[in-house]
TORTI-282214 format. One line per 2 residues: number of its first residue (from 1); their letters; for each residue x, y negated, z negated of C-alpha. Coordinates in steps of 0.1 Angstrom, whole numbers. Each point is the difference from the previous one (the first is absolute). Layout:
<pts>
NUM	A	X,Y,Z; ...
</pts>
This chain:
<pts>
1	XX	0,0,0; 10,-37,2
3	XX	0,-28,-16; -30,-21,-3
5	XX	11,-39,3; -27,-23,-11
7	XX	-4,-29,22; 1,-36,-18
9	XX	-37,-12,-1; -4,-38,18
11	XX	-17,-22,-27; -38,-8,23
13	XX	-10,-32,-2; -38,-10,-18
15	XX	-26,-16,15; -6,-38,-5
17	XX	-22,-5,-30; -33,-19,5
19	XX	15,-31,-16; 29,5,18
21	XX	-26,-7,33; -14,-27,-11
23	XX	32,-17,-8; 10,8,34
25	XX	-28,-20,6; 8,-30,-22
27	XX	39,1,16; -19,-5,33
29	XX	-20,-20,-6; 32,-23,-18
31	XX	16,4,34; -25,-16,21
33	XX	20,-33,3; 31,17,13
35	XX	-23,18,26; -12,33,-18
37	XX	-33,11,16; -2,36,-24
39	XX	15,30,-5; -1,34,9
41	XX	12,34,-13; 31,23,15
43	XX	-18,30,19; 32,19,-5
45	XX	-5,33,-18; 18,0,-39
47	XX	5,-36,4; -18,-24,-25
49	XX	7,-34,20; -21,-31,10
51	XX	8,-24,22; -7,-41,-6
53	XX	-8,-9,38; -2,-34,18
55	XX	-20,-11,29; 31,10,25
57	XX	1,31,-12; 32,-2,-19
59	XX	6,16,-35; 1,-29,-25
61	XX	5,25,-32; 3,37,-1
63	XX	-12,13,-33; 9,33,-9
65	XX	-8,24,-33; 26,30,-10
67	XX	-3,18,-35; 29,-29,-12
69	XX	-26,-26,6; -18,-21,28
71	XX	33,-20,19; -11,-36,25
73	XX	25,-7,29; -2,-25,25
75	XX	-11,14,32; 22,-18,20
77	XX	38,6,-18; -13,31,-24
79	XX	19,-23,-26; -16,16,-33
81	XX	-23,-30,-16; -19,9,-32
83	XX	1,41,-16; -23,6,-27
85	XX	-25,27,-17; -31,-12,14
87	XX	-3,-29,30; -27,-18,-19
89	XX	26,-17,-22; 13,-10,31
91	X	-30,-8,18
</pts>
């Protein structure tokens, strides 16, 4: 027989809480004088992402949750901005 080798298990990302979404909401909504018209959620399976969006299109903010906490980058230079436990004490 051999030897069984147990893979490392990848730490999966949680789902946004609800007031998570609604300060997703709020950050939008903050952003509307710099151009943010919403935001919208990464379809990308085992991601836990959202997206600040302007009216071009562009990625304003890229918000993103892991199990260390929920991490906002600017969408343009990924430059880390705010990390905390929960976004609405960012929001």
């Amino acid at each position: 027989m051999g030897v069984v080798v147990p893979f490392p298990k990848h730490r999966v990302a949680e789902r946004f809480a609800a007031e998570d979404i609604v300060a997703l909401g709020r950050l939008a909504d903050r952003l509307r004088p710099a151009g943010a018209v919403g935001w919208e959620l990464d379809p990308t399976p085992g991601q836990t992402r959202a997206f600040i969006v302007g009216a071009e299109d562009e990625t304003l903010l890229i918000v993103d949750k892991t199990p260390g906490g929920i991490a906002v980058r600017s969408g343009f230079a990924r430059r880390l901005i705010w990390h905390g436990d929960a976004l609405t004490s960012y929001a």
